[in-house]
N, C-alpha and C positions, 0 to 999 in steps of 0.2 A: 116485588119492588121495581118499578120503574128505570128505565136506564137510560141514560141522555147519549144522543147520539156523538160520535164521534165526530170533533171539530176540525174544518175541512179549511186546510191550509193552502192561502194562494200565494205565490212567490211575486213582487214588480216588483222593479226597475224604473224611481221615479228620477224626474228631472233629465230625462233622456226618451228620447223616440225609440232609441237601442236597447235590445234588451241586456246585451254584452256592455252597456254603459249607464251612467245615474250611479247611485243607491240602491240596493237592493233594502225592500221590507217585506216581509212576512205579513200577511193580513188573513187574519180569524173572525170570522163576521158569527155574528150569535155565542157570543162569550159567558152567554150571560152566566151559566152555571158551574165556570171552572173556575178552581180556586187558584189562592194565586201562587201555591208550590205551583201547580200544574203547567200554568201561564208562563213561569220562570222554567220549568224543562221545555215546554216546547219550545220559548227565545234560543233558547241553548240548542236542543236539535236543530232548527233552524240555520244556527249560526249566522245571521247576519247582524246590523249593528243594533238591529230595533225590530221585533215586532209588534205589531199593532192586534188589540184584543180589544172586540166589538160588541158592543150589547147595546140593546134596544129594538126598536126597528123604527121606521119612517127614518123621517129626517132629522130629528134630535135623537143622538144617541150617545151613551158612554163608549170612553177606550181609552185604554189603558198601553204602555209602552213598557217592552221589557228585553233590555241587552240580553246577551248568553249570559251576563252576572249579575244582574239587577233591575230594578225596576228604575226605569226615566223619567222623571215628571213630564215631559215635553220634549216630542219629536216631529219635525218639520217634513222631513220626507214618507215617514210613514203615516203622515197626515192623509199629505196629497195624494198617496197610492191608493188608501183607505177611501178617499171621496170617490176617484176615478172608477175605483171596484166598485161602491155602489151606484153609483151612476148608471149601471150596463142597466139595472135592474129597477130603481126608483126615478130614471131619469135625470138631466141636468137640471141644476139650478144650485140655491143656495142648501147645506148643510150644516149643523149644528152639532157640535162635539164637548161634553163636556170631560174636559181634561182635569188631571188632580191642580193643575197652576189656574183652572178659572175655563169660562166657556168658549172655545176659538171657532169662529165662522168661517167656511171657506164654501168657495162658490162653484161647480164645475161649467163647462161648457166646450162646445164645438170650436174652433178656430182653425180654418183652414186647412178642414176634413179631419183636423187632431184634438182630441178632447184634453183639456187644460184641465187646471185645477190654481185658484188664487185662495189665500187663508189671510187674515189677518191675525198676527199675536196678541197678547194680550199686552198691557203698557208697557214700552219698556225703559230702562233707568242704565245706569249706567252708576260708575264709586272708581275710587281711585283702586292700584294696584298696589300694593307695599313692596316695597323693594323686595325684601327677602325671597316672597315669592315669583316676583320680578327678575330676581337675579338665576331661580332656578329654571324658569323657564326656560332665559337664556342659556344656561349652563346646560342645559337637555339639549339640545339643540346645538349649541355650537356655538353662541354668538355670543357679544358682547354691547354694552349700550351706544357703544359708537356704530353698528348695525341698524337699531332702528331709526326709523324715518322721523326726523323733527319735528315733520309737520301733524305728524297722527301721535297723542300720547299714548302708553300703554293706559288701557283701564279694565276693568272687572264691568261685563256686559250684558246687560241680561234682556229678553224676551221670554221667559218660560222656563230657562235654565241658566245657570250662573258661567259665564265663558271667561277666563283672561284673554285677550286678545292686544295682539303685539301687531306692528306692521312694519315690513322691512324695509330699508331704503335700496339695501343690495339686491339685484334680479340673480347675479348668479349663486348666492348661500341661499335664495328662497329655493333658488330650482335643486341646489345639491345636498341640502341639508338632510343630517339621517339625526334618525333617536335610540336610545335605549327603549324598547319597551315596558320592559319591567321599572323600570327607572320612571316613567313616564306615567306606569296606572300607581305605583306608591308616592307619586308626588299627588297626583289628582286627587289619591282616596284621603289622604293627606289633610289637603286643603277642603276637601268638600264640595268637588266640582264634578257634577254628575254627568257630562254632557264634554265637550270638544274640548281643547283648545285651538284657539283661534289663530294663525299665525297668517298673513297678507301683505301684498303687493299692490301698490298704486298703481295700476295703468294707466292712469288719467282718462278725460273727456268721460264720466261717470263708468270707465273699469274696472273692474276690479280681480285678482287673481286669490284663491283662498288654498292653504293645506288646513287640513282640522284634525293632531292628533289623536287619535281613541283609540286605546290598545283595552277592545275584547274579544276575547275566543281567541278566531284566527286573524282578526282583524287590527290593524295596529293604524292604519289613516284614514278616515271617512269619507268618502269619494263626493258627495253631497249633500250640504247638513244643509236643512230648511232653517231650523232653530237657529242655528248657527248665522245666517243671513239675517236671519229679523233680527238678532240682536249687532250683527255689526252695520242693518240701516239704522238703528235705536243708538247706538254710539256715534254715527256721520252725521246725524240729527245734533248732538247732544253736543257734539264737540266743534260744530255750524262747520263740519268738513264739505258738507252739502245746503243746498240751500230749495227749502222744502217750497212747493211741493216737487219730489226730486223721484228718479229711476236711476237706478243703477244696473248693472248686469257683473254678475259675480261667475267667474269659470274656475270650475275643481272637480279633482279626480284624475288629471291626466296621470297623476305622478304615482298611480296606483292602477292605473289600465283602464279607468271608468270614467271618461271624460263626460263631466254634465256641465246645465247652464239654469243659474237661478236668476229670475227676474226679481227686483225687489224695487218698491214704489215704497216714497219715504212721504205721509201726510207732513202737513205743518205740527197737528196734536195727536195720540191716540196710538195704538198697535200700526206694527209695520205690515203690509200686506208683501208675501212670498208667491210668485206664481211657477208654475213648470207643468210639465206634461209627465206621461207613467205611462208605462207598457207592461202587458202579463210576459214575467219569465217562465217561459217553456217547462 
């Protein structure tokens, strides 16, 4: 009986030139044959917030996303680590990824001796938030509705994954603000939200500052959610906070030692494009 080889696990660190900053994802290229217990213990050995499991080859390929406790419809960073890893090997250009949410394109390239990586999501929408879950948010956190910023509503935000996404008016309850964890992944599984939550700060002149709750493994804040970016350009979009065609620049992670920097370019129609760069972790 034939035996498939052992799936050879690369560690980056996207959205950072540091390997010590970004996102860290896990990327498994040639997935084709493991199933998905399998896929789900190696995310778990792993332990970071997503890995990425690869099948095909050229440049249309399947991949799959899977936390230390489940499987992700859509993840943003372990996209763009995923292009950049093939890239060494199939060269730059554009890649083709069909995800369980639909198929996202993301493009690599050279700039300024650093290989990039830009993706667009798939459409994205945006729904009101309901109080209830509104109020637990804030209750997780710390805050109250006299906290958030008038100018940005809460809403339920999507690119690929369903996000709540709050935005603060206060800079010092963003910077001090702590959670329950446990409190925080039985609200999530709760509600049905597989992916962040969203919580931000206005910098202004198109700034932006993100924390993105995600209590799994060992991980309780996501240093750099790509997902999480195309769904809060799809929100700046939706809620005309921006006025397209618009860039923004969104920084997160410091408040967890992993400081990154997501690019996000808002069309007037269509999927938000995410861009950042990925480096191999040692």
């Amino acid at each position: 009986m034939s035996r498939h080889p052992e799936p050879v696990i690369e560690r980056w660190a996207a959205f950072t030139g540091d390997p010590d900053g970004g996102n860290p994802a896990g990327v498994v290229v040639g997935a084709d044959a493991l199933s998905e217990a399998r896929m789900q213990r190696i995310a778990a050995d792993v332990g970071y917030a997503e890995t990425a499991f690869v099948s095909g080859a050229g440049r249309r390929r399947g991949i799959r996303y899977f936390s230390p406790v489940a499987e992700v419809p859509f993840c943003g960073h372990a996209t763009v680590a995923t292009a950049i890893a093939l890239a060494r090997t199939e060269g730059d250009g554009m890649f083709a990824f069909e995800t369980r949410v639909g198929e996202v394109a993301i493009t690599t390239r050279i700039d300024a001796g650093v290989r990039a990586a830009s993706f667009t999501s798939v459409e994205p929408y945006v729904e009101p938030l309901a109080d209830r879950p509104l109020d637990a948010v804030l209750a997780l956190i710390g805050a109250e509705r006299a906290d958030l910023d008038a100018a940005h509503p809460p809403m339920l935000a999507y690119a690929g994954n369903r996000h709540p996404l709050i935005v603060l008016a206060d800079s010092e309850l963003f910077e001090t603000f702590a959670f329950d964890a446990g409190a925080a992944r039985a609200l999530m599984d709760a509600e049905g939200w597989p992916a962040t939550i969203i919580v931000l700060r206005d910098l202004g002149d198109g700034r932006w500052d993100a924390r993105n709750i995600f209590p799994v493994g060992t991980l309780v804040e996501d240093p750099a959610t790509g997902a999480a970016a195309a769904a809060t350009g799809g929100y700046l979009r939706a809620t005309g906070a921006v006025r397209p065609p618009a860039r923004i620049v969104i920084t997160q992670g410091r408040h967890v030692g992993r400081p990154g920097v997501l690019t996000v370019d808002v069309p007037e129609t269509g999927g938000i494009t995410v861009s950042g760069s990925a480096v191999p972790i040692p």
